[in-house]
VEXTI-232086 format. One record per residue: x, y, z of N, C-alpha, C in turn. Coordinates in steps of 0.001 Angstrom, whole numbers, padded with zeros to 6 digits, always signed. Layout:
REM VEXTI-232086
XYZXYZXYZ;...
***
This chain:
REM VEXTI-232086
+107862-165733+036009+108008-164420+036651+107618-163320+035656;+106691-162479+036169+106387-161014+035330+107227-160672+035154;+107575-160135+034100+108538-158626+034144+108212-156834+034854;+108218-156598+035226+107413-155382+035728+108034-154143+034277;+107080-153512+034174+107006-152303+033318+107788-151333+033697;+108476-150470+033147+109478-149370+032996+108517-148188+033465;+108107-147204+034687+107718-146293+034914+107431-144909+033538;+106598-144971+033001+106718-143902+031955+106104-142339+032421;+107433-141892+032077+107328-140211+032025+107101-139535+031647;+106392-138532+031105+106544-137951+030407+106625-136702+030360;+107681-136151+029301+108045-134782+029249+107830-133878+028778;+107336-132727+028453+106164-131834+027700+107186-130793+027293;+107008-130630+026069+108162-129158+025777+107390-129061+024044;+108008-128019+023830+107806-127444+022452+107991-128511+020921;+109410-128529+020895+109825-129029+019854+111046-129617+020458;+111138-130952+019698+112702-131948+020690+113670-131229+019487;+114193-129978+019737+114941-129597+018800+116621-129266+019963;+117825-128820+019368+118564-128512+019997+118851-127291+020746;+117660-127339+021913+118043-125903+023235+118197-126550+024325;+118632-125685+025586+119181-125952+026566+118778-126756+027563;+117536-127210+027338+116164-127645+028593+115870-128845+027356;+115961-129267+026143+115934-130186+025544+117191-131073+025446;+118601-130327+025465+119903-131080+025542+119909-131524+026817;+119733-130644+027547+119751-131374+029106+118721-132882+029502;+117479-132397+028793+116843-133787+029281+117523-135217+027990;+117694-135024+027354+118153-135949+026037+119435-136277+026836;+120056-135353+027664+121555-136323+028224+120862-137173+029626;+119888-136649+029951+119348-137454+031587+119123-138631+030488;+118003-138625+029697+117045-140114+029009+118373-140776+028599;+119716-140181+027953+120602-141293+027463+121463-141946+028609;+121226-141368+029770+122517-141812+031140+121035-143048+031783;+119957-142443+031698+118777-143549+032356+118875-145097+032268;+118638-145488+033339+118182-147283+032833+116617-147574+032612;+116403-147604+031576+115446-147475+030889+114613-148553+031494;+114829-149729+031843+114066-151249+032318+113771-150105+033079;+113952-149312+034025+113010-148784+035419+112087-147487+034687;+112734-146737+034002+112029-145672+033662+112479-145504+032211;+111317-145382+032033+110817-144532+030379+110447-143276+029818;+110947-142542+029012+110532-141323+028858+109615-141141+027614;+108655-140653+027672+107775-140405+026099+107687-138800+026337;+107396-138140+024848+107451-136940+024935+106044-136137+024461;+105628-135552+025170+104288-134075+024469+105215-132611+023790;+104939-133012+022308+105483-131623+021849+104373-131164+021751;+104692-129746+021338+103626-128815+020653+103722-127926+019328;+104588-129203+018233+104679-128678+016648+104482-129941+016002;+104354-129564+014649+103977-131194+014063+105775-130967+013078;+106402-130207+013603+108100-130348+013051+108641-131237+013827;+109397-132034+012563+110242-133087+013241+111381-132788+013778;+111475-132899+015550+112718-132638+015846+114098-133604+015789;+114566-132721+015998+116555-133702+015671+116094-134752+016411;+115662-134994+017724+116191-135498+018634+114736-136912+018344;+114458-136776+017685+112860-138035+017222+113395-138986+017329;+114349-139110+016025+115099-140341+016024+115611-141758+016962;+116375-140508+017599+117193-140566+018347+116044-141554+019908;+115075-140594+020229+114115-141149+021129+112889-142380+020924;+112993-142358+019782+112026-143940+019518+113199-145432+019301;+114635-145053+019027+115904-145654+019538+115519-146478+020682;+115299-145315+021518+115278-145432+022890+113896-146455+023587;+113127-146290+022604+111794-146631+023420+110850-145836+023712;+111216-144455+023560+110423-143238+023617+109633-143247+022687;+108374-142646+022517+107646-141876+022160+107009-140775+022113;+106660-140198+020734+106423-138924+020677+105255-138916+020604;+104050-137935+021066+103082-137506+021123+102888-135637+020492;+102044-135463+019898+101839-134243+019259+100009-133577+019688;+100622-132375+019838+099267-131904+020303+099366-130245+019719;+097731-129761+019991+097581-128345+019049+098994-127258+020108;+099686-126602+019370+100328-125675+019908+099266-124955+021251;+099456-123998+022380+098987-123216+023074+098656-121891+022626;+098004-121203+022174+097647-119690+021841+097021-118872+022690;+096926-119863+023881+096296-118309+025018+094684-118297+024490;+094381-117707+023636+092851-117764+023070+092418-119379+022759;+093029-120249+022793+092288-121432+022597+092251-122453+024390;+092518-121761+025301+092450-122456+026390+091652-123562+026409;+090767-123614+026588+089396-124672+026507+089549-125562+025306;+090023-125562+024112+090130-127084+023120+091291-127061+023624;+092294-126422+023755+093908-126902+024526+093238-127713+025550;+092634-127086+026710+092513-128324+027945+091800-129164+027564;+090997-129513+026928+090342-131021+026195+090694-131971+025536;+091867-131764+024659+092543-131899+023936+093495-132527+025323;+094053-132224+026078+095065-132372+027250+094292-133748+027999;+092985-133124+028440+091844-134144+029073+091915-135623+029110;+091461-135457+026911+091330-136792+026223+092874-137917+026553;+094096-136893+025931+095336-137391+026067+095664-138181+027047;+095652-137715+028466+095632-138447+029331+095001-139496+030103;+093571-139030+029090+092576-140265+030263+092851-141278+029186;+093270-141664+027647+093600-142679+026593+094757-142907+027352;+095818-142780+028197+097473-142793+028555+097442-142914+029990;+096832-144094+030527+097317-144178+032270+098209-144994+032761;+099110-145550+031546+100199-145871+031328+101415-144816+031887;+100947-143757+031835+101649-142600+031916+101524-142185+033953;+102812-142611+034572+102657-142379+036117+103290-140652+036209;+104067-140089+035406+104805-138454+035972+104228-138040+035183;+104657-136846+034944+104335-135882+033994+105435-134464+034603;+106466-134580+033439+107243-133629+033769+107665-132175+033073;+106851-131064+033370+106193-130120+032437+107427-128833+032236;+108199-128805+030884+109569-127830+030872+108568-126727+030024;+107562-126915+029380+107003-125452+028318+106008-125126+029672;+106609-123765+030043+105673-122666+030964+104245-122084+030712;+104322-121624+029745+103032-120578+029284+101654-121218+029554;+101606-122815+029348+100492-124036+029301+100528-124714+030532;+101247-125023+031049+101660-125756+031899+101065-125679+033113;+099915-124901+033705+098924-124741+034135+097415-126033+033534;+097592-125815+032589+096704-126772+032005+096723-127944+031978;+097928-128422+031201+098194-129562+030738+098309-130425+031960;+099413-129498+033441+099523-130380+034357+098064-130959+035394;+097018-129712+035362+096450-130075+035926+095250-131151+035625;+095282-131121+033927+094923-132407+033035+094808-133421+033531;+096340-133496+033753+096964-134915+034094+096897-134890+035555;+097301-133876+036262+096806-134444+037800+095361-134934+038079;+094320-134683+036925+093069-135101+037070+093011-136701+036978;+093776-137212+036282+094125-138714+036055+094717-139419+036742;+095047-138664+037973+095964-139383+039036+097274-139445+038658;+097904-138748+037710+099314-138660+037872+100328-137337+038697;+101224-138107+039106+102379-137141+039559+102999-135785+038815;+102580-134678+038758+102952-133607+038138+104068-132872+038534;+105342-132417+037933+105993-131665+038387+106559-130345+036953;+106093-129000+037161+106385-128037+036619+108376-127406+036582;+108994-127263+035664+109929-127002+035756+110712-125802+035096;+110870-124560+035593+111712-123437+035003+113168-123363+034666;+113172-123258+033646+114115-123036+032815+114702-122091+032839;+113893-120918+033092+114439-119123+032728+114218-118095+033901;+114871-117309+034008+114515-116253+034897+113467-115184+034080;+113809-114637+032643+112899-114174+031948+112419-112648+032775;+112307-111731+031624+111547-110466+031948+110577-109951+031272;+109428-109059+031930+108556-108726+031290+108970-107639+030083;+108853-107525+028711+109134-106938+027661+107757-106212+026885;+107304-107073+026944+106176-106889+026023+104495-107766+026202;+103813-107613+025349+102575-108335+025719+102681-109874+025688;+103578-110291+024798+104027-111801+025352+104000-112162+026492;+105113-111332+026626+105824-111810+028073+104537-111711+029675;+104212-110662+029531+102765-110342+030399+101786-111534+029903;+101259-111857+029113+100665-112791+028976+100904-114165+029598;+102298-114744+029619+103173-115623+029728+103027-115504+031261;+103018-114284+031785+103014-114668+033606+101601-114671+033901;+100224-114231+033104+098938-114441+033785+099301-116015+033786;+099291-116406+032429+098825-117955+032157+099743-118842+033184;+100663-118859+033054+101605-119711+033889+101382-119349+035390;+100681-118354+036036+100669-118006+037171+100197-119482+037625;+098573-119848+037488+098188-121147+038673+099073-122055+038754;+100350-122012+037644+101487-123339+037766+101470-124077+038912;+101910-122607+039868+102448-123234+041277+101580-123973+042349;+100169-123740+042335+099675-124197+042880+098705-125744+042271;+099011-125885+041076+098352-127147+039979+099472-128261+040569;+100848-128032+040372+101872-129041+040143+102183-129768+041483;+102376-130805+041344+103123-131356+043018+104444-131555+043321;+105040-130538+042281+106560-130583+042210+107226-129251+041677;+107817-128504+042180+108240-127315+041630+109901-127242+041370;+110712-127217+040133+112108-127401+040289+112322-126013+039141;+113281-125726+039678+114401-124256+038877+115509-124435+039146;+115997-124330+037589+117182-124660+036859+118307-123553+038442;+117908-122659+038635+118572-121946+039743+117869-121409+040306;+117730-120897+041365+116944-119801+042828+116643-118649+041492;+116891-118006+040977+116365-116854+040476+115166-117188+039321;+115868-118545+038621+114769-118998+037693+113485-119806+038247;+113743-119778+039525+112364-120615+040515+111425-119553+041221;+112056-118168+040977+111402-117138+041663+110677-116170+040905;+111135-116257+039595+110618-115767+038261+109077-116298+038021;+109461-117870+038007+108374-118529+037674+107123-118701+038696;+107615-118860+039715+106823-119295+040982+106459-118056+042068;+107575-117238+042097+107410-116329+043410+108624-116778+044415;+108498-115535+045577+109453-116190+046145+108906-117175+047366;+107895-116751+048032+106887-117766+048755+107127-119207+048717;+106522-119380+047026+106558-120813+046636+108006-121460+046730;+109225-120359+046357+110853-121208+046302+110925-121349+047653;+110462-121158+048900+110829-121399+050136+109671-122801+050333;+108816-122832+049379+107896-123910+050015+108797-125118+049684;+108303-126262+050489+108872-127742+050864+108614-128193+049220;+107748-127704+048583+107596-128848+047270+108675-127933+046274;+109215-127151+046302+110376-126285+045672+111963-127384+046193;+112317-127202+044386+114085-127822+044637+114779-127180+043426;+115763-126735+043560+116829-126578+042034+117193-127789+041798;+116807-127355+039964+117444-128909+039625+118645-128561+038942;+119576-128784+039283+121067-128457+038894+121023-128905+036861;+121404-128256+036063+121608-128404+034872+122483-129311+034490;+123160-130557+034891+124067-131527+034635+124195-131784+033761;+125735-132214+033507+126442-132570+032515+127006-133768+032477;+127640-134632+031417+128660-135773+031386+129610-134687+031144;+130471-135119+032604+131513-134426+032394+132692-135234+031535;+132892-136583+031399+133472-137419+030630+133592-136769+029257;+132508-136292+028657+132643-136039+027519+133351-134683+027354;+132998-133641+027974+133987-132204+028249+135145-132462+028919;+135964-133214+029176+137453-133323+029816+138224-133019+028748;+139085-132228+028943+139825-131681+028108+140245-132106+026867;+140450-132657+025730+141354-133559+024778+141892-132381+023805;+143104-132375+024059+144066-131929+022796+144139-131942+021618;+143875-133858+021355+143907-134240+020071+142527-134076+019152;+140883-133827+020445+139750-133218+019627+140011-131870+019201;+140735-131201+020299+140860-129707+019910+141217-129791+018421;+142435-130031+018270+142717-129994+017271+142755-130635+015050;+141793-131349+015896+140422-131960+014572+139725-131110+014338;+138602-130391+015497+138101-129416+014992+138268-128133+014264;+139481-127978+015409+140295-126549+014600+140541-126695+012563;+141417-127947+012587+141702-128103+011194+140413-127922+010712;+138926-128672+010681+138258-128743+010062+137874-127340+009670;+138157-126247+010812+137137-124816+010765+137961-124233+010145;+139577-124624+009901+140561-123639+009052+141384-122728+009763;+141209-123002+011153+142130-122388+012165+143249-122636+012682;+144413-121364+012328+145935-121401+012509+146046-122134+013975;+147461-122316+013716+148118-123070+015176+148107-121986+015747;+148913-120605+015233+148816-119119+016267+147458-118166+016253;+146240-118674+015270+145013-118019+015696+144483-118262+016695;+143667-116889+017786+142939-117537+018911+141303-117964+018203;+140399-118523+019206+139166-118821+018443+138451-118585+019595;+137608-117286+019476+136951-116891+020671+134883-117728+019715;+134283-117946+020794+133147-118177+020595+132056-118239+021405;+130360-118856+020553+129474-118840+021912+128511-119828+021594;+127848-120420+022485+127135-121444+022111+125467-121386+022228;+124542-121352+021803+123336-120889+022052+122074-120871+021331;+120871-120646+021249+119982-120580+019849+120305-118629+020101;+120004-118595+018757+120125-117188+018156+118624-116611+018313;+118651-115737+019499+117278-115662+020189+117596-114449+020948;+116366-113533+021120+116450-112569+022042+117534-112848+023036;+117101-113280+023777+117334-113256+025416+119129-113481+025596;+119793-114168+024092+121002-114407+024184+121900-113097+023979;+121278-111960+023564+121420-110976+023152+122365-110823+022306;+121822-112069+020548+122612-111951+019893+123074-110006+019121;+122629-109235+019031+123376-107636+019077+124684-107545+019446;+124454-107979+021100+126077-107273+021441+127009-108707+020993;+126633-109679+021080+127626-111245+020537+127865-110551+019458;+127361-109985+018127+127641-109143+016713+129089-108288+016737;+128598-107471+018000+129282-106026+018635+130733-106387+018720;+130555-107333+019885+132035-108096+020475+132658-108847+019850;+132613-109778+019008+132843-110389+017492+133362-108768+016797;+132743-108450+016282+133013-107521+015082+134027-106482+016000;+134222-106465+017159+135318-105872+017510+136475-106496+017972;+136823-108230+018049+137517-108774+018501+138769-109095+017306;+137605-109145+016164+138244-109420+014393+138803-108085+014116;+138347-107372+014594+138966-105523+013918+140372-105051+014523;+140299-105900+015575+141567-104617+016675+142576-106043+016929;+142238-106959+016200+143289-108377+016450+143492-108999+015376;+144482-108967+014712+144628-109910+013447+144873-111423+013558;+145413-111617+014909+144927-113435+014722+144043-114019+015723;+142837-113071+015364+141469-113761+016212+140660-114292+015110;+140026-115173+015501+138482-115543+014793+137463-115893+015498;+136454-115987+015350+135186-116233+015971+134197-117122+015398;+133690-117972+016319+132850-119064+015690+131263-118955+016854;+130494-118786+016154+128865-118580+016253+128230-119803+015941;+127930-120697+017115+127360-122057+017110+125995-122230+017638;+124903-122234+016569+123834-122230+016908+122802-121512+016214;+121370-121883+016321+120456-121610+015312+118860-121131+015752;+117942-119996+015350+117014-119811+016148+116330-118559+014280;+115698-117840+015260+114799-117012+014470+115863-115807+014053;+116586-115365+014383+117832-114694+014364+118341-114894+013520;+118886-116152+013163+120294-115940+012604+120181-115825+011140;+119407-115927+010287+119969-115500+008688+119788-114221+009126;+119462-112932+010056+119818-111810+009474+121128-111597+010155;+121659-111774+011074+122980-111930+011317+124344-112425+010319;+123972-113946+009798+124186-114032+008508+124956-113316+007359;+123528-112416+007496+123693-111778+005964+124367-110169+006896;+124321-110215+008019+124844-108578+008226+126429-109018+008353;+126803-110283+008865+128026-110557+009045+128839-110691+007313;+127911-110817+006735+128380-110858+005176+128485-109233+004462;+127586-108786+004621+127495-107479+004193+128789-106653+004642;+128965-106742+005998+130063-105951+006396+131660-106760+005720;+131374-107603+005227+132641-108762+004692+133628-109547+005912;+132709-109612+006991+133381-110495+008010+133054-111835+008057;+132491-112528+006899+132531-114093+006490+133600-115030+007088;+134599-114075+006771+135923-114910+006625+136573-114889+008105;+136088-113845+008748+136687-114063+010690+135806-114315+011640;+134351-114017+011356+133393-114587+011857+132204-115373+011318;+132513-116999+011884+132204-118326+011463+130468-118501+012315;+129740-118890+011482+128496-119440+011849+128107-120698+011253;+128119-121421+012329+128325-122703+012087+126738-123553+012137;+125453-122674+012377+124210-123318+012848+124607-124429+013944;+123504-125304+013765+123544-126348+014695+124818-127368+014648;+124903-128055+016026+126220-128738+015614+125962-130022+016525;+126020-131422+016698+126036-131970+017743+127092-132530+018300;+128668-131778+018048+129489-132109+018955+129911-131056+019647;+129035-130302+020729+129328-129255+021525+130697-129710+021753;+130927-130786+022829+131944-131062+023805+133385-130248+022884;+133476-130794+021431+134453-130851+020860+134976-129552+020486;+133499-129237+020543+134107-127333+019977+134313-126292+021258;+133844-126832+021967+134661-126446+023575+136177-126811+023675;+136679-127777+023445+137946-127850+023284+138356-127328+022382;+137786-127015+021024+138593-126027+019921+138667-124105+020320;+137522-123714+021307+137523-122741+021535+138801-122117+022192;+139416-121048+022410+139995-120572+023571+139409-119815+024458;+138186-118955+024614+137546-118455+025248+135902-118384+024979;+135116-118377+025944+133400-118630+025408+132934-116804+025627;+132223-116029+024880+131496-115292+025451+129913-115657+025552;+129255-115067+026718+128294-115014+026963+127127-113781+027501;+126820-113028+026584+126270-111581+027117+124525-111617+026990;+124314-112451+028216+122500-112981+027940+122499-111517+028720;+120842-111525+027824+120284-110562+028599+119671-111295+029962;+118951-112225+029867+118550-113117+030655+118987-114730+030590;+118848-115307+031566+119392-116724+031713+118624-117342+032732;+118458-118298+032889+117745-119350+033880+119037-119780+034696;+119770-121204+034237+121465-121152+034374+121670-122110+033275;+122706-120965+032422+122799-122162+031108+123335-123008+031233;+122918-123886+030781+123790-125384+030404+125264-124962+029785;+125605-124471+028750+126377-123837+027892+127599-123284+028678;+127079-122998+030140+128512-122500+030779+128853-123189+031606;+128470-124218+032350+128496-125395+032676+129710-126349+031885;+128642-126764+030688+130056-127102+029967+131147-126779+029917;+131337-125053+029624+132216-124969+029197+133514-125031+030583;+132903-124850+031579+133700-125304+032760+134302-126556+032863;+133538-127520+032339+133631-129256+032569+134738-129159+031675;+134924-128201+030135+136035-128306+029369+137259-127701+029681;+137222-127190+030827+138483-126329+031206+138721-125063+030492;+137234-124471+029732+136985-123284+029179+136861-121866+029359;+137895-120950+029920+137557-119732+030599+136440-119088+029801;+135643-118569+030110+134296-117965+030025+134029-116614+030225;+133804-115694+029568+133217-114175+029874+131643-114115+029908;+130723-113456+030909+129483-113592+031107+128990-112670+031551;+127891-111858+030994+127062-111205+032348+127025-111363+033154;+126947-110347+034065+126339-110379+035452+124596-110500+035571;+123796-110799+034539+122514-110713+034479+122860-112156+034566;+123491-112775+034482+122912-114658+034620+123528-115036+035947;+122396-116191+036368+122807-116608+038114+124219-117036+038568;+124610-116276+039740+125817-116848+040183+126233-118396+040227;+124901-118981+040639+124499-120195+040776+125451-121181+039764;+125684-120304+038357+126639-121409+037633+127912-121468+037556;+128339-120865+038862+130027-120935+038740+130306-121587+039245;+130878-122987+039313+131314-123627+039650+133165-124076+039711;+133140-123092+039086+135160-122818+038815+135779-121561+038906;+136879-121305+038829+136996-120048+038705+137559-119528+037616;+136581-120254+036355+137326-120056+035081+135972-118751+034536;+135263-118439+035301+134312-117662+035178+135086-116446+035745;+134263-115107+033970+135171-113456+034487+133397-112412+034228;+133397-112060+034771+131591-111594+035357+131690-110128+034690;+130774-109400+033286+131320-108395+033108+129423-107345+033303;+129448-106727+033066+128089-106061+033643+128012-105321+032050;+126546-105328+031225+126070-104847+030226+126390-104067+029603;+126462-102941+030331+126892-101569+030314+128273-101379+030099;+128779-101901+030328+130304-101423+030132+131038-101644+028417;+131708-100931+028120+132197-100866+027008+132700-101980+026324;+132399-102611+024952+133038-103519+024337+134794-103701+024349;+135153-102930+024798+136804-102889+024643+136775-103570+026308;+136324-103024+027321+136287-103546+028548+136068-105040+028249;+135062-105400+027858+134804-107128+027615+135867-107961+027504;+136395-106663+025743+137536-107896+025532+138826-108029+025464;+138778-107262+026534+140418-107073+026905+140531-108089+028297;+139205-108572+028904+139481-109884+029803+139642-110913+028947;+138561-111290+027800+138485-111734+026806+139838-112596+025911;+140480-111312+025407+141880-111813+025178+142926-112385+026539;+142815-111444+027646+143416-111807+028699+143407-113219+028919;+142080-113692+028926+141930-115660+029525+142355-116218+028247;+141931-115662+026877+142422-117038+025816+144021-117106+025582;+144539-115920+025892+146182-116350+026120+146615-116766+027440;+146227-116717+028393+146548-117388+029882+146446-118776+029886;+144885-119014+028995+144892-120293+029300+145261-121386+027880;+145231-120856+027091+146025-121573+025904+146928-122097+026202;+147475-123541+025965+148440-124025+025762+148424-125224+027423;+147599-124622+028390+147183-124855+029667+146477-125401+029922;+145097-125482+029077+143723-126262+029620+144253-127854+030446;+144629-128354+029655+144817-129847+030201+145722-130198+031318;+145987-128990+032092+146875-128903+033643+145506-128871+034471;+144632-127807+033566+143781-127626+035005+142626-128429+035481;+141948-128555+036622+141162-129341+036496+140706-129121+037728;+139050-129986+038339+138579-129825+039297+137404-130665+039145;+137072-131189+040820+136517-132288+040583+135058-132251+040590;+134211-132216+039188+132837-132178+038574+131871-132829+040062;+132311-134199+040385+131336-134867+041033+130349-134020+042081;+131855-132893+042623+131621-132673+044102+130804-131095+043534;+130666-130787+042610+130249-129633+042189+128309-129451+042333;+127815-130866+042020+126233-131121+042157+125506-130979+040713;+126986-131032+039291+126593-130997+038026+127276-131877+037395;+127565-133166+037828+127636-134280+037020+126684-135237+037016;+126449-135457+035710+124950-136194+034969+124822-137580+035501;+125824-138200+035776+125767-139437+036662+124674-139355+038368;+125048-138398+038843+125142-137907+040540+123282-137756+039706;+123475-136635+039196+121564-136241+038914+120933-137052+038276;+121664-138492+037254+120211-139438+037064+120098-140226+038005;+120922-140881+038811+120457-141443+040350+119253-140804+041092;+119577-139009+041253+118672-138834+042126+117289-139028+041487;+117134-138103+040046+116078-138166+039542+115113-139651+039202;+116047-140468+039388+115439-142262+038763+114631-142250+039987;+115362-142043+040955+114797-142732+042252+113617-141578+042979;+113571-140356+042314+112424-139450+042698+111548-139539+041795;+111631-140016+040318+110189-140958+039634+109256-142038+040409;+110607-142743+040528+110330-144359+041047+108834-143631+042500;+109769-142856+043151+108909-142250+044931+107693-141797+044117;+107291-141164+043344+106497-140583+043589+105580-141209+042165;+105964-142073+041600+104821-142333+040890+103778-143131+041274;+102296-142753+040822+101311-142850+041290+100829-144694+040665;
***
């Protein structure tokens, strides 16, 4: 008897480093049964990401190709061409970097594979980037044979609203193992010791790359006012991007080292969700983070813009505050949830399955919408 071959996928993104659209697919590839489907990856850096390792473990492979610059369209699509017509091994092609993704997919739809484009972000126009970023990505919608957003606002950003009503449009819910975010007491309190935090300190925090759009400024603002007007608060800053040594060094300069913690990268989110007492979140923009998701699955009350999709509330541990309003406004809900719910998390609870963001429920569907549609 043959063995039949594992369907190979593949997933196109930047760098397999730790962001929200890379943690998310790294928890689908580790919940997968791999005998049916395989994932290999198209970056676009020759930096080794965290997650390399971890994916040739697996059976994965990495593939490397010239970054996208907009001015090199034509050796980018040749370069894309060659890749795929050497790789017909390769039945999906599942495209998370936007700006290219016009290209690359329609590369590969030239080879007879299954293409599906996927948004991550709702995103606004700022600058010549960003304008650039919507010519190029514009033919997306009509190249791909699959259109998915992380939520309705991040599918309308990318696509239009036309295309989110068309039949080949779906949200793909941001799922989690909720197993791993269920409350534990006894992690809470490992982490805490390790970070140096009292039994009566609260520990407000946020989880994220240190990047525009997270609007690390006011995270600075609200921090540096949570440590000033509260003597047993601290704050822990989890996460790493182009940002953070000057944050860093401004959080040093002002001599708030010692109440506000930056911890860079970390890979036990789950755990520092249970060490937290409250998450802030003041994106300027959001797709729907993963990050608050979690922190729901942990029984984590949460403060958030109103600029990110409703789409991720799934509890009612979510408190919705609007940009504009004064830092004292923030965190006076702020303090409000980390003493309400201190001492409480592990009463409350609610059931993940029925929510449409447990990682179990979404690699079923997704295994079996490879399996349909590969060519």
């Amino acid at each position: 008897m043959v063995n039949k071959e594992p369907i190979r996928v593949l997933q196109v993104l930047h760098v397999m480093n730790r962001g929200g659209a890379e943690a998310m697919i790294m928890n689908l590839y580790r919940k997968m049964d791999r005998v049916k489907v395989q994932f290999d990856f198209l970056v676009h850096s020759q930096e080794e990401g965290v997650f390399e390792d971890e994916i040739r473990e697996m059976g994965g492979r990495i593939f490397r190709i010239q970054p996208f610059k907009g001015y090199n369209v034509f050796p980018y699509y040749r370069e894309c061409k060659v890749f795929f017509k050497v790789h017909p091994e390769i039945k999906v092609v599942h495209g998370h970097l936007g700006s290219c993704a016009a290209y690359y997919l329609k590369a590969a739809k030239e080879e007879g594979m299954f293409t599906i484009a996927h948004s991550h972000s709702t995103g606004v126009i700022r600058n010549f980037y960003d304008l650039s970023y919507k010519i190029f990505s514009f033919p997306t919608r009509y190249v791909a044979d699959q259109l998915f957003g992380c939520s309705t606002e991040a599918g309308i950003a990318r696509y239009g609203r036309k295309m989110v009503k068309n039949v080949k449009y779906s949200n793909f819910n941001n799922a989690v193992d909720s197993n791993l975010f269920h409350f534990s007491e006894e992690q809470r309190q490992l982490v805490r010791r390790s970070l140096n935090i009292l039994d009566d300190e609260l520990l407000i925090g946020t989880v994220g790359r240190i990047t525009s759009p997270k609007n690390p400024k006011r995270i600075f603002e609200l921090f540096k006012y949570l440590v000033l007007n509260n003597s047993n608060v601290k704050c822990l800053w989890v996460g790493t991007g182009e940002m953070e040594s000057y944050y860093r060094g401004l959080i040093k300069v002002e001599g708030l080292d010692n109440r506000i913690i930056m911890t860079g990268v970390r890979s036990d989110i789950s755990e520092i969700m249970h060490a937290l007492d409250c998450m802030l979140f003041p994106s300027l923009w959001e797709g729907l983070p993963v990050s608050v998701i979690e922190s729901q699955a942990a029984n984590l009350p949460t403060v958030l813009a109103d600029t990110i999709s409703r789409e991720v509330q799934i509890s009612d541990l979510l408190c919705w505050h609007n940009l504009d309003e004064d830092n004292a406004v923030w965190v006076a809900d702020v303090m409000r949830l980390a003493q309400t719910y201190r001492g409480h998390r592990d009463k409350y609870s609610f059931d993940m399955s029925a929510t449409g963001y447990d990682i179990n429920e979404t690699v079923r569907w997704l295994m079996n919408f490879y399996e349909k549609n590969a060519k």
